[in-house]
TORMARLO-512845 format. One line per field, with one value per residue (C-alpha): chain; x, z, y; residue number from 1. Coordinates in pm, 1 decimal. Example, Ala and Ser with C-alpha at 12.3 -4.5 7.8 and 13.67 -1.06 7.14 Angstrom:
cadena = c(A, A)
X = c(1230.0, 1367.0)
Z = c(780.0, 714.0)
Y = c(-450.0, -106.0)
num = c(1, 2)
END
This chain:
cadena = c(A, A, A, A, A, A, A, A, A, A, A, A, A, A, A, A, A, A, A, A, A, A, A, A, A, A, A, A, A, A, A, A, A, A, A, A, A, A, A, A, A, A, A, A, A, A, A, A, A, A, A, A, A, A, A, A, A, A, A, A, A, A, A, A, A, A, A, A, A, A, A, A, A, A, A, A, A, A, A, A, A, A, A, A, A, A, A, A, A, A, A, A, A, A, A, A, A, A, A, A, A, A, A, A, A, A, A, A, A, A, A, A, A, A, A, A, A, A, A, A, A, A, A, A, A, A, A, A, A, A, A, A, A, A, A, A, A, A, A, A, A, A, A, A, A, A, A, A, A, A, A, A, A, A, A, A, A, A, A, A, A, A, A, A, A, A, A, A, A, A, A, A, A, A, A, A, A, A, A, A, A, A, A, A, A, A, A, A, A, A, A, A, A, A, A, A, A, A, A, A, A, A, A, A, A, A, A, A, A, A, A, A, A, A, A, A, A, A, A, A, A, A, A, A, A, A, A, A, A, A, A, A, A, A, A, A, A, A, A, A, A, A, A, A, A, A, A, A, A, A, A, A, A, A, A, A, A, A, A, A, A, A, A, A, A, A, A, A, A, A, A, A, A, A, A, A, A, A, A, A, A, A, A, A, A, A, A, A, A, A, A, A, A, A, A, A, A, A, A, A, A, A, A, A, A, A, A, A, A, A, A, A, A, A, A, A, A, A, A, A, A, A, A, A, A, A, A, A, A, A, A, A, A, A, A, A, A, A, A, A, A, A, A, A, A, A, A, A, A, A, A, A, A, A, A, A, A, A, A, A, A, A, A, A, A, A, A, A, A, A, A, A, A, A, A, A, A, A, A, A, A, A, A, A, A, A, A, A, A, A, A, A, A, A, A, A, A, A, A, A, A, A, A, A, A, A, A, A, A, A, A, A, A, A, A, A, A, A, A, A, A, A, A, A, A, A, A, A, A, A, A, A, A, A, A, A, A, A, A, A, A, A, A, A, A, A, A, A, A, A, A, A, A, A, A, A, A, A, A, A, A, A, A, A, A, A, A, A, A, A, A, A, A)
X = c(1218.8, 937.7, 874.1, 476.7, 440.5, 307.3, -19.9, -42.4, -399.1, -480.8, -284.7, -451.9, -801.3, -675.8, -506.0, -874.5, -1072.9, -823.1, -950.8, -670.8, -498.3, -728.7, -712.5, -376.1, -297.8, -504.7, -165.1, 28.1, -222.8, -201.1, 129.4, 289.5, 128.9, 48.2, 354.7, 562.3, 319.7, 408.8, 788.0, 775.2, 588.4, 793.5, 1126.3, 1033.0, 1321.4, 1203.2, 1175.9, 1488.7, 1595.2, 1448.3, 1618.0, 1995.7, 1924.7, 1855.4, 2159.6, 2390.1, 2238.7, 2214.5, 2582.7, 2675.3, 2549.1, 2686.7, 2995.4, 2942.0, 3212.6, 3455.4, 3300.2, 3289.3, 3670.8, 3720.0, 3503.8, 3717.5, 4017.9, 3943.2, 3781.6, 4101.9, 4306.0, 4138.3, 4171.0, 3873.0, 3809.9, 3555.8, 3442.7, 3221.3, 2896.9, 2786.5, 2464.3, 2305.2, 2461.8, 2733.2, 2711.6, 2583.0, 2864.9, 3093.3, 2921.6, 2934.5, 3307.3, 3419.4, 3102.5, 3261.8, 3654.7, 3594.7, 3396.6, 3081.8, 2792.3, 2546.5, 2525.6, 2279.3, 2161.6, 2001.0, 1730.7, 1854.2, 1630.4, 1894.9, 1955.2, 1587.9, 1681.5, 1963.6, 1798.2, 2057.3, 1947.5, 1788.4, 2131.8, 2323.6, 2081.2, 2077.2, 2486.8, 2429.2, 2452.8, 2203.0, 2059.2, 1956.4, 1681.2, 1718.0, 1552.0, 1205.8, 979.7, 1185.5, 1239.7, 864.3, 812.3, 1149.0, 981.1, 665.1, 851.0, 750.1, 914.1, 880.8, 555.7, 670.6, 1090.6, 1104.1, 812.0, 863.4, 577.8, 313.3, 73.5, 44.0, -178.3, -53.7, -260.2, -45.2, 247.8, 174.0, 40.4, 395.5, 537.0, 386.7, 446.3, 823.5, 926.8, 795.4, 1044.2, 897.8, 639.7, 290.8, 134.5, 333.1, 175.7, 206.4, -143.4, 135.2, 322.4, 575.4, 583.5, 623.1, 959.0, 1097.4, 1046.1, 1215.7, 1495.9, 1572.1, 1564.9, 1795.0, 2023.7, 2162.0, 2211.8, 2387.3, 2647.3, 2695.1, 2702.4, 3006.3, 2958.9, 2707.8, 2546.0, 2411.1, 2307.5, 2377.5, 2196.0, 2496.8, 2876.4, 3068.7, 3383.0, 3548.8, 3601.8, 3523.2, 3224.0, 2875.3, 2603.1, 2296.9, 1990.5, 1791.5, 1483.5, 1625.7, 2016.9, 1982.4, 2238.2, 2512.5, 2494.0, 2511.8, 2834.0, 3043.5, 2972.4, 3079.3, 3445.5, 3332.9, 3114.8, 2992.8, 2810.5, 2567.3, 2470.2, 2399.2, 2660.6, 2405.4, 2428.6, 2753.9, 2732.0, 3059.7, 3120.7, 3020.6, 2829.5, 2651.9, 2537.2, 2389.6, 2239.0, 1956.6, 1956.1, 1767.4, 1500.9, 1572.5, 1399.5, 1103.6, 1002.7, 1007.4, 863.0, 819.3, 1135.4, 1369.4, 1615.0, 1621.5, 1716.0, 2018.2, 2248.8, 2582.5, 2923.2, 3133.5, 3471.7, 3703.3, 3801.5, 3829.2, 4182.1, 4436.9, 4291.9, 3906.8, 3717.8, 3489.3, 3439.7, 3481.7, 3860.0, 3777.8, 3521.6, 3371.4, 3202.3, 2975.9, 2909.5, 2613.1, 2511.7, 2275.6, 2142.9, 2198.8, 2496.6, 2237.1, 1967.1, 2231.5, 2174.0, 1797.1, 1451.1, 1492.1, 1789.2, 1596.5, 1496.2, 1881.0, 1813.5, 1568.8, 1674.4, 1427.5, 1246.8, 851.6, 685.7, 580.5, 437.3, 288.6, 70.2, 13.6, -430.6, -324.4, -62.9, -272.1, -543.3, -349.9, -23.9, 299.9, 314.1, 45.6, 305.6, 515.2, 887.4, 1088.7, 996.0, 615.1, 424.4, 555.6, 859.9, 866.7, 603.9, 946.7, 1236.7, 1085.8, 1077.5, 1386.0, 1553.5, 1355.5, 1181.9, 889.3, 777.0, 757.1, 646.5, 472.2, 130.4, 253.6, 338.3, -75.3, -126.6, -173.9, -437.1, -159.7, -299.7, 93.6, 102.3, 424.1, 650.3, 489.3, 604.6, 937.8, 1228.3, 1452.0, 1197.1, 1190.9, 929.6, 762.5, 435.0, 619.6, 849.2, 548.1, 443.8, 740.1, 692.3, 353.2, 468.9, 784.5, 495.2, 300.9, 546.3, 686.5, 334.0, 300.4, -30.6, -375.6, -485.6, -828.2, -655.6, -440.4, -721.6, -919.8, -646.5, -618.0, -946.7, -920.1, -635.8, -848.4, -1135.3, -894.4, -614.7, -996.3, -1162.5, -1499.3, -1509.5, -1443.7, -1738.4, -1951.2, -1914.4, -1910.7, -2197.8, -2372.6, -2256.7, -2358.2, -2692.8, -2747.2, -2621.2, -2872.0, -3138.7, -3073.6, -2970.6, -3125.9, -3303.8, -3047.4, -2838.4, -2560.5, -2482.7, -2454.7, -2301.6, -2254.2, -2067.4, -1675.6, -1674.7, -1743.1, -1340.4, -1519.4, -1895.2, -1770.5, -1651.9, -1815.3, -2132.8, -2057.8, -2222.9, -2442.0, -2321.1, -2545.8, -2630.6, -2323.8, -2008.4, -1655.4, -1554.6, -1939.8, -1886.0, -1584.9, -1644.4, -1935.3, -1708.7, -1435.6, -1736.4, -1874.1, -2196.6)
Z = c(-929.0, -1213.0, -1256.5, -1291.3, -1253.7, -1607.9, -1447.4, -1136.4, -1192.2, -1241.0, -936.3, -721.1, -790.8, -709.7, -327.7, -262.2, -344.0, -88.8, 207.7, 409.9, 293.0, 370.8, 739.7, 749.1, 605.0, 894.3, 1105.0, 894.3, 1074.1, 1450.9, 1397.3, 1282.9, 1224.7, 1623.9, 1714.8, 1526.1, 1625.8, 1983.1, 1926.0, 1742.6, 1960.9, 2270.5, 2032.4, 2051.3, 1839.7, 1555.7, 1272.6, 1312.4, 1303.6, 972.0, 820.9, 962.5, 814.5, 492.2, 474.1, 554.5, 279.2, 67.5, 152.6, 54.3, -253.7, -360.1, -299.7, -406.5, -519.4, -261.1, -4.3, -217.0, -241.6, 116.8, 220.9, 4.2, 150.8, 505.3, 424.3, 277.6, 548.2, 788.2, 625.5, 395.0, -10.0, -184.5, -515.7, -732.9, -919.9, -1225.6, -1239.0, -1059.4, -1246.4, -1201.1, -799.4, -825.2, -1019.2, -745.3, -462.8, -658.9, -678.3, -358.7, -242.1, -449.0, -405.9, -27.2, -168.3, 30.2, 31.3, 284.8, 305.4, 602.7, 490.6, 710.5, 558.9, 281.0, -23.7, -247.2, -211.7, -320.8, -598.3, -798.7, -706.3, -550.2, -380.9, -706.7, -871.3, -552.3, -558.8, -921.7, -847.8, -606.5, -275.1, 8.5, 94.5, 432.3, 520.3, 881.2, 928.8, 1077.9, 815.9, 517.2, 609.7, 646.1, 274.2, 182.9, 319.6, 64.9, -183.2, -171.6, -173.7, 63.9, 52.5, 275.9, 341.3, 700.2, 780.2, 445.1, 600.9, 710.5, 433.1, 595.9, 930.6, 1235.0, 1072.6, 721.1, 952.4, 1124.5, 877.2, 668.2, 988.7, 986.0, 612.5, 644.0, 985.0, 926.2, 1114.6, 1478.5, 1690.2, 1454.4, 1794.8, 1916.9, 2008.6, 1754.9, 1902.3, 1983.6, 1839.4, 2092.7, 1974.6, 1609.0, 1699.2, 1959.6, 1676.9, 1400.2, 1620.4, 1682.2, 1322.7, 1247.9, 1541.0, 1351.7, 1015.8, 1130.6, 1287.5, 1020.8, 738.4, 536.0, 426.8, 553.3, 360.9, 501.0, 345.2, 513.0, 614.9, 627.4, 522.0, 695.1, 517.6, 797.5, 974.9, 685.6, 888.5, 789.8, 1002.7, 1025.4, 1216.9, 1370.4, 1644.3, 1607.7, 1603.8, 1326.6, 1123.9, 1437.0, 1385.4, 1018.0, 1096.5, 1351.8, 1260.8, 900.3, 804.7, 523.7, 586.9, 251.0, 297.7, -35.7, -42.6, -287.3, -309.6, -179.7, 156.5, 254.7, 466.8, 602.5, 969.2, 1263.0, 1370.2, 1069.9, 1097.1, 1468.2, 1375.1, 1082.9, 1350.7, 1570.9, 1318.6, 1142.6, 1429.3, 1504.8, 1187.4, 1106.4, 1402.8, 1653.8, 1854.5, 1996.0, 1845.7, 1721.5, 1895.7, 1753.0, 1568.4, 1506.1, 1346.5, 1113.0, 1034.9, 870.4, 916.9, 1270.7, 1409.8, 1625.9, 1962.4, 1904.7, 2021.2, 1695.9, 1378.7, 962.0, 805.8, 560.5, 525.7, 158.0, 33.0, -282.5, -354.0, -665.4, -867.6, -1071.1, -1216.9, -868.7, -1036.9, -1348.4, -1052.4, -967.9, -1093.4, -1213.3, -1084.7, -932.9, -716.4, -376.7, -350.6, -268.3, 43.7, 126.7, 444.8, 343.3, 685.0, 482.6, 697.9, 331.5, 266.9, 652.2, 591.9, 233.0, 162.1, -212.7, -24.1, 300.1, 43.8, -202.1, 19.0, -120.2, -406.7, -630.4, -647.7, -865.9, -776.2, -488.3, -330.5, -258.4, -177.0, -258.9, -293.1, -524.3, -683.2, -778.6, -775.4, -947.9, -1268.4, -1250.7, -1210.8, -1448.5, -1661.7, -1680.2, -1961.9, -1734.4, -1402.5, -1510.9, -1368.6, -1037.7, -1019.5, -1067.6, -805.2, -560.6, -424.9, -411.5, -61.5, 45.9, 389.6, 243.9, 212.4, 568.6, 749.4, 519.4, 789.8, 485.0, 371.4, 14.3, -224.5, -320.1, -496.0, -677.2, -826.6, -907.8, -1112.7, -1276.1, -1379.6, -1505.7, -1699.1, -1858.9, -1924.3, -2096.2, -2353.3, -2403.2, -2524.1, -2245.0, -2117.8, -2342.7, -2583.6, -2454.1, -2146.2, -2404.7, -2584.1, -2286.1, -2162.9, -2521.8, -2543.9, -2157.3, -2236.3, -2556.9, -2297.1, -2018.9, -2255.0, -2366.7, -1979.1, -2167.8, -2343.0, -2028.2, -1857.9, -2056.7, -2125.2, -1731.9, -1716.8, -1924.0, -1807.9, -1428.8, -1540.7, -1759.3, -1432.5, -1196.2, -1426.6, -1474.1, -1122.7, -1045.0, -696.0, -393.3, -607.3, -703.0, -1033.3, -1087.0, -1422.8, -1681.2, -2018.2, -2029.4, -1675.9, -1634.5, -1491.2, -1202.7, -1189.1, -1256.2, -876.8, -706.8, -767.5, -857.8, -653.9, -885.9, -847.8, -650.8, -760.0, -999.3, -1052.1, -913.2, -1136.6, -1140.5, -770.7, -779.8, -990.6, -794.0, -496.9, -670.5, -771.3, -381.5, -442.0)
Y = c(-2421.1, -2409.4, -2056.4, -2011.9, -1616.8, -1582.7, -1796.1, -1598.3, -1501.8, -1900.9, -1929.3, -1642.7, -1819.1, -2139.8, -2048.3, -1838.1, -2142.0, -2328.6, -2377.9, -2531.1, -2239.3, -1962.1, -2116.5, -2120.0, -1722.3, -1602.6, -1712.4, -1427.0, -1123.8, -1292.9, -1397.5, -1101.7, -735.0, -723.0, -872.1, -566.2, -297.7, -374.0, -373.6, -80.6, 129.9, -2.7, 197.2, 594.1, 642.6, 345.3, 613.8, 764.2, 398.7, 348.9, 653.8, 533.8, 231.5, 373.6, 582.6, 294.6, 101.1, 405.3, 486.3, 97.4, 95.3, 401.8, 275.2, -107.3, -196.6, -54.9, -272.8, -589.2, -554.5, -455.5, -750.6, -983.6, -869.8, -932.3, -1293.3, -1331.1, -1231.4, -1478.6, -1770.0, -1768.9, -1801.8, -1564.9, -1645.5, -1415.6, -1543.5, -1378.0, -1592.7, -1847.9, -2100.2, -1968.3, -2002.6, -2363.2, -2472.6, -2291.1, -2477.1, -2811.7, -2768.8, -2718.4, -3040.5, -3278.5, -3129.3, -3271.8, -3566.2, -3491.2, -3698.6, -3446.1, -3120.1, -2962.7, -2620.6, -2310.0, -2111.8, -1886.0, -1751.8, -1717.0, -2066.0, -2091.7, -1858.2, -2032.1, -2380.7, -2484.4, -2826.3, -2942.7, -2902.1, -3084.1, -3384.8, -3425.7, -3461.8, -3737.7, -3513.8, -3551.6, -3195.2, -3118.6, -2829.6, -2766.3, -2462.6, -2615.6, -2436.0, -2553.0, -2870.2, -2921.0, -2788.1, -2999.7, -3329.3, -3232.6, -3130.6, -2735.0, -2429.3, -2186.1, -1931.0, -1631.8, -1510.9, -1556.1, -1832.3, -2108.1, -2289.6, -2032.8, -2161.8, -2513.2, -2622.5, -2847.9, -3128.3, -3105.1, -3098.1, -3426.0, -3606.7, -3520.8, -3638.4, -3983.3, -4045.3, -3928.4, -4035.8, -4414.9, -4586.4, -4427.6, -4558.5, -4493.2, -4481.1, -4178.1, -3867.4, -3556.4, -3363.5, -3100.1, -2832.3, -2871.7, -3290.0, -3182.3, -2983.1, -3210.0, -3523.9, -3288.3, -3171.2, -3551.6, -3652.6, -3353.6, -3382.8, -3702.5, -3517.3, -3232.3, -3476.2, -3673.5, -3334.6, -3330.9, -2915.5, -2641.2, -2371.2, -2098.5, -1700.5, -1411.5, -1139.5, -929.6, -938.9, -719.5, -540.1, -360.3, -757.7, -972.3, -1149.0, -1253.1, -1293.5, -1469.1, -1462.1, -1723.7, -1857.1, -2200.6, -2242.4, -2474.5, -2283.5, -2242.3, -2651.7, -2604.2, -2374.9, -2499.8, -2914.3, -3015.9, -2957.9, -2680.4, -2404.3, -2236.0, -1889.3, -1845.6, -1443.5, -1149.8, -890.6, -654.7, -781.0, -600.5, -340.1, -128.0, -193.6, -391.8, -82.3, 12.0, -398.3, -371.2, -50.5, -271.0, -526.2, -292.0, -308.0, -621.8, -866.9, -582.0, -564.5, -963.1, -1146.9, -869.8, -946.8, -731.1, -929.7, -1231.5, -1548.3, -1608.0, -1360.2, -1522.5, -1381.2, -1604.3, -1502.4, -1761.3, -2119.8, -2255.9, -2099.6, -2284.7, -2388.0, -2286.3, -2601.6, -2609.3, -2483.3, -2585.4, -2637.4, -2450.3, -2119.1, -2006.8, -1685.0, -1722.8, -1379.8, -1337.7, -1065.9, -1229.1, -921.8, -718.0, -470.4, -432.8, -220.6, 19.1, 401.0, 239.6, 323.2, -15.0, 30.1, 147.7, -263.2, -335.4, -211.9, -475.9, -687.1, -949.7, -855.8, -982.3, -666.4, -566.0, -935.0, -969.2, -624.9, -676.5, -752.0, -952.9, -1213.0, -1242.2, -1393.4, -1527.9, -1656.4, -1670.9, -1953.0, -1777.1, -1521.6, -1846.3, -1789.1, -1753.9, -1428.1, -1311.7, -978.7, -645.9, -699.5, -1004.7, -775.8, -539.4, -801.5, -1069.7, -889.1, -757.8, -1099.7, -1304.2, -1041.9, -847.5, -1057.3, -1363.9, -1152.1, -895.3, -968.5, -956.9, -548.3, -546.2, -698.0, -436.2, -217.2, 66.7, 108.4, 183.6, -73.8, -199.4, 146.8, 192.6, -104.2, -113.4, -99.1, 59.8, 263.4, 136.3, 310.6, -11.4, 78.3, 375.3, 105.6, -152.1, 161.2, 230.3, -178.5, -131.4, 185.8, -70.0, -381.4, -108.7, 28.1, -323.6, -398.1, -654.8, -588.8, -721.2, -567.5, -466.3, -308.0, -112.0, 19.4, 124.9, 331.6, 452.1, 581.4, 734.0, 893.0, 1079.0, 1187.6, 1315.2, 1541.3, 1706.1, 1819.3, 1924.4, 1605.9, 1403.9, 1601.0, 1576.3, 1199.2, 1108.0, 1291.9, 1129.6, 806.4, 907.8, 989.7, 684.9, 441.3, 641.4, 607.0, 173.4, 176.2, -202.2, -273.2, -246.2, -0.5, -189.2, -354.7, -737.0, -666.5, -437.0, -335.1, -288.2, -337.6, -731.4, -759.3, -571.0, -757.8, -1090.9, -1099.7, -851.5, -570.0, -225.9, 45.4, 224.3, 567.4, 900.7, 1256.3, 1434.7, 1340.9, 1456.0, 1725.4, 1889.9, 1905.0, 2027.4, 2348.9, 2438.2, 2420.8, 2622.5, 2899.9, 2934.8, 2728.6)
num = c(1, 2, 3, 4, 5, 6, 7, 8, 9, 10, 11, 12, 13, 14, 15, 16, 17, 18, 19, 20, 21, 22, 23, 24, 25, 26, 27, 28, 29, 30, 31, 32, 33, 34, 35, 36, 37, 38, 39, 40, 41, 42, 43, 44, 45, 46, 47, 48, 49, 50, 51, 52, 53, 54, 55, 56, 57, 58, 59, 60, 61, 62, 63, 64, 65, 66, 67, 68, 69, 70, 71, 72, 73, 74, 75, 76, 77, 78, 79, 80, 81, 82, 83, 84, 85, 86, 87, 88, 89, 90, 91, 92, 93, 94, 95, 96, 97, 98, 99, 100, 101, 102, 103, 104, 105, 106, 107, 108, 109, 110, 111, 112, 113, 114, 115, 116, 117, 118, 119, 120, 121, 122, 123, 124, 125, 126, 127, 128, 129, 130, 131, 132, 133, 134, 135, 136, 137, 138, 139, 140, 141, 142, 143, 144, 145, 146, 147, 148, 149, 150, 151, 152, 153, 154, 155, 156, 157, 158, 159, 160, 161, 162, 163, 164, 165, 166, 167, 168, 169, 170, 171, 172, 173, 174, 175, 176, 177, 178, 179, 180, 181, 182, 183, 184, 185, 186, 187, 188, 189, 190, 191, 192, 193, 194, 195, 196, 197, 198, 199, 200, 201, 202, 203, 204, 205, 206, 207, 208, 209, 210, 211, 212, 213, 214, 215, 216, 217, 218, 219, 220, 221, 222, 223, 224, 225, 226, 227, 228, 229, 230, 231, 232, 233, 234, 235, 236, 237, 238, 239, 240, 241, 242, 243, 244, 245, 246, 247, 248, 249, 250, 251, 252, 253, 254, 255, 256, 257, 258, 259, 260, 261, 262, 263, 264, 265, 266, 267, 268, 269, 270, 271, 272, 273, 274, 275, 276, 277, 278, 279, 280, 281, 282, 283, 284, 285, 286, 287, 288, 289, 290, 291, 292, 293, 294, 295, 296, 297, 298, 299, 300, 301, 302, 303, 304, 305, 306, 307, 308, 309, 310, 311, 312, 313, 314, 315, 316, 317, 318, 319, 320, 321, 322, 323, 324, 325, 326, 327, 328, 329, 330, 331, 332, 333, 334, 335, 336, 337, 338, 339, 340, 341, 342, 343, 344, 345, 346, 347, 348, 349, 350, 351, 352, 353, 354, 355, 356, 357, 358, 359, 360, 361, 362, 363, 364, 365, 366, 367, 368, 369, 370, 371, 372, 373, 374, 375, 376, 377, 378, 379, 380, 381, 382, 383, 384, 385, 386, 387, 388, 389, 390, 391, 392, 393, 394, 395, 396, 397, 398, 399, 400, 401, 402, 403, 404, 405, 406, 407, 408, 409, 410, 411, 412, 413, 414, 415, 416, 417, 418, 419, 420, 421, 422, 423, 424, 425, 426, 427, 428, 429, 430, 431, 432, 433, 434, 435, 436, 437, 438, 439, 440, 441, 442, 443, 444, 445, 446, 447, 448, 449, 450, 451, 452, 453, 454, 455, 456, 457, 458, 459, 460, 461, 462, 463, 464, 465, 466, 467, 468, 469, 470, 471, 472, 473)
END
């Protein structure tokens, strides 16, 4: 995947100026922010759910590398292989092995971002293996060559129009006369064309959204049952995830479940949630030969004991994303890697550097929806901070923003200087206050006027107020 972070202010103009798209991002508010206030408020107990799910995670982490080994143990024990990733070539290269080892020609794949992370299908069909989305939302962006715009929906930036035309151009061998007017046509046609791939898959990927080390199972969740099918059908079953996913016991997993599914898509739970341990044992009626682990750090041990480390926790619910005002405008490719919002905002840079990604810890209003919807409570505008603060001593942001903090930071370490210069600045705006009081454009602040007018500012400023107050007038 082309990495275009480094443009995402080209890219943020371009997805408001799109009007397909802006049509399509109004699906994110009615599709998900009512949907999760109503299962939340339906849990009394939801915040003291948020807090046990913290401390598990919390716990795990602290303890990394105990689990890891447990977890290896057990997949061991029943029947399985794990194999460790350093980096994401490192994973692709493991998956290649074991694809061509079995002398596959198809793999069908469920929905899995770190997948999306180590480009893992580009590397498979460069090798001469057929890659199957299955997952309904990614194998609508797969069909138009996309990647997904939002963690949980891949195709929430595309209308039932887009859908159906894709449809038509892909599916060319059905009747052209058939009738696609429904959403209900779209799935039945896709769950037919898939239905024949999943039987004739050689090995299925799947992530996880949890490992567990007490039983060495991962787990996955799903609407669709696409990745059961991925599971149970081909004779290998390969399970891609980041070591961060572990989490001690079967117990500590059903306890994030609780708010796993409330804080995606406003279910109690999802769907699906299915348990994978091992190979297919002696008289089970289905099930792969042979069951794999990728496990990848890919820069995941390097957050530990860093100001970063709180965004292990994430759970990849997109409740941060879903209540965020910059994605609902912008959607999720402006963002120009594989995870959007807030908290691509925080893990972006910290996978492919803040030198690449560093625009995207800016953009935020800081209005704090994210840490409030968070499920694991992670402190995500405190950490896009602590990004700005590393872009800024790296000499990473312009030079005119550098000097304009420069000379701010001069006025405010002197309080009578500051006073007396936004003083004079309040007065001077009063007094060229234009007709309708609000500015069209002015000096050193055309970043603001160039897309919107500046209110021209009333009577004194803050701190004159403010030291009346203090003296009882």
């Amino acid at each position: 995947m082309d990495i275009t972070s480094p443009s995402f202010k080209e890219n943020a103009t371009r997805a408001i100026g799109d009007k397909s798209l802006q049509k399509a991002l109004g699906n994110v508010e009615r599709g998900f922010i009512y949907k999760r206030a109503k299962a939340v408020a339906a849990v009394p107990a939801f915040e003291t759910l948020r807090d046990a799910a913290r401390d598990i995670k919390n716990h795990t982490l602290a303890h990394l590398d105990l689990y890891l080994e447990a977890y290896a143990d057990k997949v061991a024990a029943t029947g399985g292989h794990v194999h460790f990733a350093e980096t994401a070539a490192d994973a692709r290269d493991i998956v290649l092995d074991i694809c061509r080892r079995v002398e596959a020609k198809t793999v069908t794949k469920g929905k899995s971002m770190i997948t999306e992370e180590i480009a893992l299908n580009d590397h498979l069909e460069k090798n001469g293996i057929t890659t199957v989305e299955t997952d309904l939302g990614e194998y609508i962006i797969q069909l138009r060559g996309e990647h997904p715009s939002h963690i949980i929906a891949p195709a929430v930036h595309l209308n039932k129009e887009q859908i159906e035309a894709d449809f038509r151009r892909v599916h060319d061998k059905l009747p052209p006369e058939r009738n696609l007017d429904e959403p209900v046509a779209l799935l039945g046609e896709a769950r037919a064309v898939l239905r024949e791939r999943f039987l004739a898959a050689d090995v299925g990927i799947t992530g996880a959204n949890f490992l567990v080390a007490e039983t060495g199972t991962s787990i996955i969740v799903t609407n669709e049952g696409n990745g059961d099918l991925t599971q149970i059908l081909p004779r290998v079953h390969i399970v891609v995830a980041s070591i961060e996913k572990v989490v001690p016991t079967l117990e500590d997993a059903s306890a994030i479940l609780r708010v796993l599914a409330r804080s995606a898509t406003g279910q109690e739970m999802s769907v699906y949630t299915t348990l994978s341990t091992g190979a297919k044992r002696s008289g089970d009626p289905d099930g792969p030969d042979e069951y794999h682990v990728v496990l990848l750090d890919n820069g995941r041990s390097a957050m530990l004991g860093t100001p970063f480390e709180d965004m292990l926790r994430c759970i990849r619910c997109g409740a941060c994303m879903n209540h965020c005002p910059v994605y609902q405008v912008v959607g999720g490719h402006a963002y120009g890697w594989v995870y959007p919002g807030p908290m691509g905002s925080v893990l972006t840079p910290t996978l492919i550097g803040v030198d690449k990604a560093g625009h995207l810890p800016n953009a935020s209003t800081f209005c704090g929806r994210c840490e409030s919807v968070c499920p694991m409570r992670i402190p995500l505008p405190k950490m896009m901070r602590h990004w700005r603060e590393n872009a800024f001593a790296r000499h990473l942001t312009p030079p005119s923003e550098r000097s304009g903090l420069g000379v701010w930071k001069f006025l405010a370490r002197r309080p009578a200087l500051y006073a007396l210069a936004t003083g004079i600045a309040v007065r001077a705006m009063a007094l060229l206050k234009p007709k309708g009081g609000r500015f069209r454009t002015l000096p050193f602040a055309s970043g603001w006027t160039r897309h919107r007018d500046l209110p021209a500012p009333e009577g004194r400023t803050f701190q004159a107020m403010w030291k009346d107050r203090k003296a009882g007038k």
